[in-house]
C-alpha positions in Angstrom: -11.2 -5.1 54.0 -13.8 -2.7 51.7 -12.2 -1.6 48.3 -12.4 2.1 49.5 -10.8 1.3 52.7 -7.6 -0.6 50.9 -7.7 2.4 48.7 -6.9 4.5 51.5 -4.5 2.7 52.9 -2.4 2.5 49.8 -2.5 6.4 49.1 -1.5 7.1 52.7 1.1 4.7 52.1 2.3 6.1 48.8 1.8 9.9 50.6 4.2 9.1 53.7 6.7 7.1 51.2 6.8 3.9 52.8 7.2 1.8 49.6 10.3 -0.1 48.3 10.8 0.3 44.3 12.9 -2.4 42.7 14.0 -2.5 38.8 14.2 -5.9 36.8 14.9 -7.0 33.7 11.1 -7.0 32.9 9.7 -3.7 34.5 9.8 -1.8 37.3 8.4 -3.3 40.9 6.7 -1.8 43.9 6.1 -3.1 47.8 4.4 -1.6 50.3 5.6 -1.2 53.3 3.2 0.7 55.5 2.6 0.0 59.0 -1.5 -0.9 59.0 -1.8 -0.1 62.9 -1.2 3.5 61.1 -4.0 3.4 58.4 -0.7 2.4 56.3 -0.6 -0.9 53.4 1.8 -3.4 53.9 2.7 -6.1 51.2 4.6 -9.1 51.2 4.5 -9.4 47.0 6.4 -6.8 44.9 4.2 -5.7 42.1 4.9 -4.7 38.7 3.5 -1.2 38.0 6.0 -0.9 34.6 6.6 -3.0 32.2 10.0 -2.9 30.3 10.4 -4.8 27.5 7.4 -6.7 27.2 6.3 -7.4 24.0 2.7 -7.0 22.6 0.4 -10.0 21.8 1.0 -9.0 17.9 4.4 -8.8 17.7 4.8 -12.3 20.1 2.3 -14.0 17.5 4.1 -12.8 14.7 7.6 -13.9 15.9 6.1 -17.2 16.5 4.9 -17.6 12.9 7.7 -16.0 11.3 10.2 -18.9 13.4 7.5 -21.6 11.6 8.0 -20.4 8.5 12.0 -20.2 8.5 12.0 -24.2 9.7 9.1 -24.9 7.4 10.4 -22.4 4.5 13.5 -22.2 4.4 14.0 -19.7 1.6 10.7 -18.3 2.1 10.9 -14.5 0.5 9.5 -13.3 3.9 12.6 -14.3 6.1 15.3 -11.8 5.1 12.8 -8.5 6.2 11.7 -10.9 9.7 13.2 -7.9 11.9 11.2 -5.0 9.8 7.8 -7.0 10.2 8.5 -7.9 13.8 9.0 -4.0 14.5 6.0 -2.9 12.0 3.9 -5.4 14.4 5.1 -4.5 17.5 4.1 -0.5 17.0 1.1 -1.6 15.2 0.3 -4.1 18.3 0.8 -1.1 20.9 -1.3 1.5 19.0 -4.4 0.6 20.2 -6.2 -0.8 17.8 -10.0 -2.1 18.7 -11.7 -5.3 17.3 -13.3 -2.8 14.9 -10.7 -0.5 13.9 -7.6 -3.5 13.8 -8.9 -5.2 10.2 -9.3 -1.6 8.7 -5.6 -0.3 10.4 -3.8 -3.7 9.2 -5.1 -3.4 5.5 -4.1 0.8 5.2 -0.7 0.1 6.3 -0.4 -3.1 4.1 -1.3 -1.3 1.2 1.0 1.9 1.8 3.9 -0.8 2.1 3.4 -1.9 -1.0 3.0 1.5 -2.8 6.2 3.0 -1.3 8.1 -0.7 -1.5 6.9 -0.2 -5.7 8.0 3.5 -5.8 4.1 4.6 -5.7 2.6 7.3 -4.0 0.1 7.1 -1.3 -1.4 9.7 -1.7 -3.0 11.8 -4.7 -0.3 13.1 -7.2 -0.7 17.1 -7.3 1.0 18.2 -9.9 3.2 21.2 -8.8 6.0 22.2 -10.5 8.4 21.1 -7.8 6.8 17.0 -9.2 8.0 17.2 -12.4 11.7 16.7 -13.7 12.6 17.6 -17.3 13.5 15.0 -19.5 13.6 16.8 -22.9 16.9 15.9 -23.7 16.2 12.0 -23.1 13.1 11.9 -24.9 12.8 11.2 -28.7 9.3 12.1 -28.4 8.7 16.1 -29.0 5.5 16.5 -27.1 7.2 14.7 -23.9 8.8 16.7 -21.7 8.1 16.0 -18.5 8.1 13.2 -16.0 6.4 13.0 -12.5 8.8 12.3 -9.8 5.7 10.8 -8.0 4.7 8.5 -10.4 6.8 7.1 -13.4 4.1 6.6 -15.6 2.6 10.3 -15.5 4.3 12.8 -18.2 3.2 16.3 -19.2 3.6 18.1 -22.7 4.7 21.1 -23.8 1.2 22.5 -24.5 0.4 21.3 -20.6 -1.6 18.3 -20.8 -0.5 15.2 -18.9 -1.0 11.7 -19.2 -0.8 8.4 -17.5 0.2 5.3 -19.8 -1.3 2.4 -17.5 -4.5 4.3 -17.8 -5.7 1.2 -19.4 -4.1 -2.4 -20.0 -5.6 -5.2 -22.3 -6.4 -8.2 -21.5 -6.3 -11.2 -23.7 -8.4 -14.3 -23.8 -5.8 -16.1 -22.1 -5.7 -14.0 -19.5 -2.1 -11.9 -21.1 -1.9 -8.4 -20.0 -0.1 -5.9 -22.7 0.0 -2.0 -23.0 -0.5 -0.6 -26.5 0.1 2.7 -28.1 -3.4 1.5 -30.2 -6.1 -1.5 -30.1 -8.9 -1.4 -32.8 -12.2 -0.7 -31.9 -15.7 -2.8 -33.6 -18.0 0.1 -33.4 -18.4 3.3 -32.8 -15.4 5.9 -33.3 -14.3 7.2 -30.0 -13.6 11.3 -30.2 -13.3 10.2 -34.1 -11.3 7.6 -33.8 -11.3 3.6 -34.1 -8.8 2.9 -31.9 -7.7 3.0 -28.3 -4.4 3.4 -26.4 -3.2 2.6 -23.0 -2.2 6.1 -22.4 -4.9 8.6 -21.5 -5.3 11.9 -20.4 -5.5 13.6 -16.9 -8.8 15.1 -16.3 -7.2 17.2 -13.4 -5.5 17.6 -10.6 -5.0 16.1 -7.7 -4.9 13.1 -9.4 -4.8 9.5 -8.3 -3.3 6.7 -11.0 -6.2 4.3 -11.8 -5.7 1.3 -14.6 -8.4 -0.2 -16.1 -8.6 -3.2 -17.4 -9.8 -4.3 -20.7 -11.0 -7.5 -22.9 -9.6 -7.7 -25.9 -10.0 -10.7 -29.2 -6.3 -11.1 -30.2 -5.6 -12.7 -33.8 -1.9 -14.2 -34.7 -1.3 -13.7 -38.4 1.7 -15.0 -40.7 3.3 -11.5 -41.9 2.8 -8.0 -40.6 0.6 -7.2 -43.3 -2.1 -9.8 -41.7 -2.9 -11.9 -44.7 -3.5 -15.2 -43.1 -3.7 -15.8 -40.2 -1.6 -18.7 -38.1 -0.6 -19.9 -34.7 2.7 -19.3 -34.7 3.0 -16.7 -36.8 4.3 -14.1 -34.5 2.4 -11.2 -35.8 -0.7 -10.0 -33.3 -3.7 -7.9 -34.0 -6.0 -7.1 -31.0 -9.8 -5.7 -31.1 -11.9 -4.3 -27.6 -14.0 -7.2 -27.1 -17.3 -5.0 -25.4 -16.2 -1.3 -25.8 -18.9 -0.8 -22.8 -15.8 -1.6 -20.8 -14.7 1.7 -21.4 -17.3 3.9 -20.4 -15.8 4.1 -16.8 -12.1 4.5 -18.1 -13.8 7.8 -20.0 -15.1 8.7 -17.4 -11.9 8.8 -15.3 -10.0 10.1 -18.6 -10.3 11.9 -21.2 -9.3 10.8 -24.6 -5.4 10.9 -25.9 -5.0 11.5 -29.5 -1.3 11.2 -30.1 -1.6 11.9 -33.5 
């Protein structure tokens, strides 16, 4: 029998409702049951036309690497959220994704769990009044006044201006990362000044939170006064290493003169 001829058949089957539908745990089954002397189909196989249940190739390869890992690992930090992922991967496996799009889906959604997971936002701060929650009376600092509800680390001043204090983070030789309210620079004075902060100021608004790393030389001294220097000592001193480095934190900020 031609394709177009079964074709037929079928919808003449399916237009005179002679066709048994049976549910099971797994979907939903059809038979035909058409008399072919009629033009009708007639089928000895039930066929599933619904699936219920099923899960998609994703979330089925997932649940068999998440059961490795809890024999493998058993304390593995993963374990405890197993039911979360398995659902993430389940509507992620049903969206459908293409061989193109998948890599690109998988690494957006990734990232957005770990912004919200870290109380960060996903999307650029905008700095409305309805962001900002007063904290005058738990601040010692008389310019602060404001903090973003968005994102911890952006505050605003009386006069209006707002800053971000993970605008840039130092970097030691030995690869230690430390915020500092000022790092000395070698050359040139930046806006006048010889020394650099991790907070900076917001350009404008809508504003995405950016950190820039920087190399800095670190010296331990004896005393706070940094007479001699000594491992040991507990007294650090840091200098920007290339002040190049900063030309594209600049360019994102603009200077913060706290003084």
């Amino acid at each position: 029998m031609e394709k177009q001829e079964a074709f037929k058949r079928v919808l003449e089957t399916l237009k005179n409702n002679k066709s048994m539908v049976e549910a099971r745990e797994d979907g939903i089954y059809i038979r035909l049951a058409g008399k072919e002397e009629k033009g009708e189909a007639f089928t000895l196989h039930w066929g599933k036309v619904l699936p219920i249940g099923e899960k998609s190739n994703t979330q089925s390869f997932a649940k068999q690497e998440l059961d490795i890992l809890a024999v493998t690992v058993p304390d593995a930090i993963v374990t405890p959220f197993a039911n979360e992922i398995l659902a993430l991967c389940e509507a992620f496996g049903k969206s459908g994704q293409s061989g193109g799009s998948a890599p690109y889906t998988a690494s957006a959604i990734s990232q957005a769990v770990k912004h919200l997971m870290l109380q960060e936002p996903i999307c650029p701060v905008t700095g409305i009044d309805d962001e900002w929650a007063n904290i005058r009376e738990v601040s010692e600092d008389d310019e602060m006044m404001y903090q973003n509800k968005r994102c911890s680390g952006l505050f605003k001043g009386k006069s209006g201006k707002c800053w971000y204090i993970d605008a840039i983070v130092f970097k030691g030789e030995n690869g230690n990362c430390f915020t500092s309210g000022s790092v000395d620079l070698q050359g040139k004075a930046i806006c006048g000044k010889f020394t650099v902060g991790s907070a900076q100021l917001v350009k404008s608004f809508p504003f995405e939170p950016k950190t820039f790393y920087i190399d800095v030389l670190q010296t331990e001294w004896a005393d706070k006064e940094q007479t001699e220097k000594k491992e040991g000592g507990g007294w650090w001193s840091a200098v920007v290493k290339d002040e190049k480095q900063l030309d594209k934190a600049f360019k994102y900020y603009d200077y913060f003169d706290r003084k």
